[in-house]
N, C-alpha and C positions, 0 to 999 in steps of 0.2 A: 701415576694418576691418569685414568682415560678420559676423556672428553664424552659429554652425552651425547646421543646418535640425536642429530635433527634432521629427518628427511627432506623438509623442504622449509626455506624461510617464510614468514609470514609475507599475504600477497597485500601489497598497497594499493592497489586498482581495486580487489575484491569490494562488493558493494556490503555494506553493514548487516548483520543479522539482523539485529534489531526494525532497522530502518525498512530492509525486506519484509519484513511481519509486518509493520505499520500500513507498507503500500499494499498488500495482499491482503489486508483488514478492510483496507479502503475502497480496491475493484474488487471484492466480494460483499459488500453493501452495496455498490453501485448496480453490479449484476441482480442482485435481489430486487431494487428498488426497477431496476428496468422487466425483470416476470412480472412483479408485479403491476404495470402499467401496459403492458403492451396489450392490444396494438392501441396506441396512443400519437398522439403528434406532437406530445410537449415531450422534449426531452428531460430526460433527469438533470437534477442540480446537485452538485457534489456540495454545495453550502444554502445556508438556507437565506431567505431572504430579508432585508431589513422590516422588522415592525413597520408598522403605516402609521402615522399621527391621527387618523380619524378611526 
């Protein structure tokens, strides 16, 4: 009986795919949302702000 051939063990530091898509979802809205505004002086907001009561 052979053994199956693993080139390399799985990397435990490796950062998550999934997780990587998420952050790359997020500085590319941020980047859009910054063309869109410039030149401006308010900077982007990555969340939005609370409603106002009045």
């Amino acid at each position: 009986m052979t053994k199956k051939f693993d080139p390399a063990p799985r990397d435990k530091l490796a950062v998550d795919p999934k997780k990587a898509m998420e952050l790359d979802e997020k500085f590319s809205q941020l980047e859009k949302g910054l063309e869109e505004t410039f030149p401006a002086s308010d900077p982007v907001s990555e969340t939005q702000p609370k409603p106002s009561r009045y």
